[in-house]
Every structure is written in structure tokens, then in C-alpha cells.
Short mmCIF file of the C-alpha atoms (twelve columns), coordinates in Angstrom:
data_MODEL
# 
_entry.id   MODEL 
# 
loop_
_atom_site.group_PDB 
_atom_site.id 
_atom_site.type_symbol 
_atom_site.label_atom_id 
_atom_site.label_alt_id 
_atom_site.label_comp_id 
_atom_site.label_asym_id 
_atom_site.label_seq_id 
_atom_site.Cartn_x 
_atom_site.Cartn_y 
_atom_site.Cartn_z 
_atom_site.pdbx_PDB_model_num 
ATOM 1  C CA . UNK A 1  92.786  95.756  108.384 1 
ATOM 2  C CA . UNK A 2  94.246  92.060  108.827 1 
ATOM 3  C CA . UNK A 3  97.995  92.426  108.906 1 
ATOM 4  C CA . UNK A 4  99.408  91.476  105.948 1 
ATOM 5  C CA . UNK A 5  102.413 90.159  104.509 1 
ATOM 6  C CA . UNK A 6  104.568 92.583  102.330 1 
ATOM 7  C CA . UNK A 7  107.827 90.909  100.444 1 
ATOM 8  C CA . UNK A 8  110.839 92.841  100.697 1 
ATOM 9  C CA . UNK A 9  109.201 95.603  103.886 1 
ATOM 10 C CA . UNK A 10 110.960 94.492  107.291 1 
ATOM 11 C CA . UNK A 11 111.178 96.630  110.159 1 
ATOM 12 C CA . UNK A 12 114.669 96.483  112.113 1 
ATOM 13 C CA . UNK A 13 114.910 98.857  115.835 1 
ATOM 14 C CA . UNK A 14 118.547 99.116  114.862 1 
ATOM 15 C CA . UNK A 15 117.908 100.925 111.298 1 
ATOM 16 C CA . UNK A 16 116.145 103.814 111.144 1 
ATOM 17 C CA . UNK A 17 114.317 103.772 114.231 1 
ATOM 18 C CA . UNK A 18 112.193 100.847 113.083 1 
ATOM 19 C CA . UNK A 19 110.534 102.589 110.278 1 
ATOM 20 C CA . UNK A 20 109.453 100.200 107.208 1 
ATOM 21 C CA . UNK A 21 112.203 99.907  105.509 1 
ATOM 22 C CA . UNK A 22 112.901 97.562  101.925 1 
ATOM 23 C CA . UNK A 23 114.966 94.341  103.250 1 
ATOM 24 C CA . UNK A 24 118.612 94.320  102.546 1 
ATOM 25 C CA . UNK A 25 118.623 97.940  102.618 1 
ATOM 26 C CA . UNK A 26 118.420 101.371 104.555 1 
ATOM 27 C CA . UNK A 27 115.700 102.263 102.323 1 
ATOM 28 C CA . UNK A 28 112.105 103.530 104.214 1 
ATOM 29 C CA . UNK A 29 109.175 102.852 102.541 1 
ATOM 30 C CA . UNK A 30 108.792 106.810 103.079 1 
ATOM 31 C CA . UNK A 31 111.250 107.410 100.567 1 
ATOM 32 C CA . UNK A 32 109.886 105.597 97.724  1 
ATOM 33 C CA . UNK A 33 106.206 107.200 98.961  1 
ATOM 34 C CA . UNK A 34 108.049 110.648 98.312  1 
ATOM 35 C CA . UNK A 35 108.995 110.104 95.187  1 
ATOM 36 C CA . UNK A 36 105.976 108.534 94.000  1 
ATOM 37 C CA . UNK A 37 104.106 111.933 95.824  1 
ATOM 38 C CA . UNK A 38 106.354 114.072 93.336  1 
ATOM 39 C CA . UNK A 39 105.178 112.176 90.128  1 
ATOM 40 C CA . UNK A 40 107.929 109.563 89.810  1 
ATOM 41 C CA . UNK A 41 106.911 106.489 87.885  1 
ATOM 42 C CA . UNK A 42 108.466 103.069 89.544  1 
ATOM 43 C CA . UNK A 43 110.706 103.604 86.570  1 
ATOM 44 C CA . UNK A 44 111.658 107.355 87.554  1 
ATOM 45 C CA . UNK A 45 112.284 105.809 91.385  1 
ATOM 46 C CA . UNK A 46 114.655 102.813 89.783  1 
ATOM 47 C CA . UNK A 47 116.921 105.031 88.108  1 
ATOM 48 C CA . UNK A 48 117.040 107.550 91.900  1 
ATOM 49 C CA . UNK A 49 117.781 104.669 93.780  1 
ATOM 50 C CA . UNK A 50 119.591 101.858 91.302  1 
ATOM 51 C CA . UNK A 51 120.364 99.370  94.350  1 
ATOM 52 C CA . UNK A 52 116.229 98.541  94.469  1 
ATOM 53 C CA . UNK A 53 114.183 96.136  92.075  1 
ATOM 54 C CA . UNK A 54 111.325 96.392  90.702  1 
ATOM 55 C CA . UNK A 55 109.597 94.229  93.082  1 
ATOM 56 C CA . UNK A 56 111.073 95.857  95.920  1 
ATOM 57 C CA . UNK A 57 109.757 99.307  95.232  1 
ATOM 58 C CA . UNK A 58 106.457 97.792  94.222  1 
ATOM 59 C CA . UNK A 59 106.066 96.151  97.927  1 
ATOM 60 C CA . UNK A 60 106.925 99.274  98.968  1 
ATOM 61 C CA . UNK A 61 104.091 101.583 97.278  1 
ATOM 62 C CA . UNK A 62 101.758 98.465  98.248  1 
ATOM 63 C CA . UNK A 63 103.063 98.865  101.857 1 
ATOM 64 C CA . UNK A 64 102.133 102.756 101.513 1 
ATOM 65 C CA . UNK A 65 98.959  102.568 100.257 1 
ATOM 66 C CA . UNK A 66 97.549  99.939  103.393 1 
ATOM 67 C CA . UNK A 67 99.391  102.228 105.352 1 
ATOM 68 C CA . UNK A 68 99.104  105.377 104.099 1 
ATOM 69 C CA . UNK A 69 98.390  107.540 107.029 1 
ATOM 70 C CA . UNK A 70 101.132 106.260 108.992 1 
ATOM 71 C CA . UNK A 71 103.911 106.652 106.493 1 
ATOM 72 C CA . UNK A 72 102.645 110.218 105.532 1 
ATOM 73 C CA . UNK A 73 103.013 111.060 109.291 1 
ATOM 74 C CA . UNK A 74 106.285 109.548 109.263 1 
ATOM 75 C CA . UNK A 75 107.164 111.700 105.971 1 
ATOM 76 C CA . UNK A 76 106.149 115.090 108.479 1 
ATOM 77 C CA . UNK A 77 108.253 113.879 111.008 1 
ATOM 78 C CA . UNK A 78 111.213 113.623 108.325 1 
ATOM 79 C CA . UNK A 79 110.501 115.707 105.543 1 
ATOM 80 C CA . UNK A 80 113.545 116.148 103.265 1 
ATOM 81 C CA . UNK A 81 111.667 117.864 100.691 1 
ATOM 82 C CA . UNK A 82 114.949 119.115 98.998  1 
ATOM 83 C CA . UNK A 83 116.508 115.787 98.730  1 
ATOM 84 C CA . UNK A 84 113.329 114.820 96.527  1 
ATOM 85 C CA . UNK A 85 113.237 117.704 94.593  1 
ATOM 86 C CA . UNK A 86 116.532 117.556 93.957  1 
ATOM 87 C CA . UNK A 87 116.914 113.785 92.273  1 
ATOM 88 C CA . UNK A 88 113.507 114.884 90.496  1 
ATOM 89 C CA . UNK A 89 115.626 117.404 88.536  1 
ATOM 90 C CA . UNK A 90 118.017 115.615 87.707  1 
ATOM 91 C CA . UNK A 91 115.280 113.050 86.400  1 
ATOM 92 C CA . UNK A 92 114.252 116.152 84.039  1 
ATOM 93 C CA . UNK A 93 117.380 117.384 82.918  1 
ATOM 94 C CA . UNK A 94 118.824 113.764 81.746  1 
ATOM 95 C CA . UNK A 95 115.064 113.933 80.366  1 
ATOM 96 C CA . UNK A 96 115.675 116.926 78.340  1 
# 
């Protein structure tokens, strides 16, 4: 795949290990390919994680989805599974 430029994705050594994260922020790309993997409309991942923008969590999932195998072995290697489920309940109790 030609590398491609993704807006708001930077790598930095110094955060994170180097993992994608969304620029200006200690966000990984992992994160926002959790909560999409749970269900979680862009919408559902604004309201989790208020600092991002739209666009940012867009580049994200774009970022994810050319890069999908890689992220999802990064996800194994930091699975926090109870984090995720946790802000998706609260999603569906303010729901209720």
C-alpha cells in the first residue's frame, strides 16, 4: 500500500511507545478502533472522549482501516477491554 498521509495521526517515540496516536493528544488510534469494535458511532466516541473532533476521530478510523492488522495487534498487546466496556455503559445508561 503507498504510504499515505492521515491528518491529525502522528507518531511520537516519547508518547506511547510510538503507537499512532491523534496529534495534540495522548490518544492511540487503538482507542478510537475499540470503541468503534464495541458499536460506538463517531458520535458515541465524541461524547467518551470530548477533547477529539470530528475530523480527528475520522482520520483515526481511516488510519485503522489501511492499517487494520497492525492496530488490532497493537489492541492484543494492550487490551483494556474493561475500560471500553465501561464508557459503553455509561453511553447506555445516559441513553436510557
Amino acid at each position: 500500500m503507498k504510504d499515505r498521509q492521515y491528518p491529525h495521526i502522528t507518531r511520537n517515540p516519547s508518547i506511547l511507545g510510538g503507537v499512532p496516536i491523534i496529534d495534540n493528544s495522548r490518544t492511540p488510534v487503538r482507542s478510537i478502533a475499540g470503541y468503534y469494535q464495541l458499536g460506538m458511532s463517531v458520535d458515541d466516541i465524541l461524547h467518551s472522549l470530548p477533547h477529539l473532533t470530528p475530523a480527528q476521530v475520522h482520520s483515526a478510523l481511516a488510519y485503522y482501516f489501511d492499517h487494520k492488522a497492525a492496530i488490532d495487534r497493537d489492541m492484543a498487546r494492550n487490551n483494556d477491554d474493561a475500560h471500553l466496556q465501561k464508557q459503553l455503559q455509561k453511553l447506555r445508561l445516559k441513553a436510557a
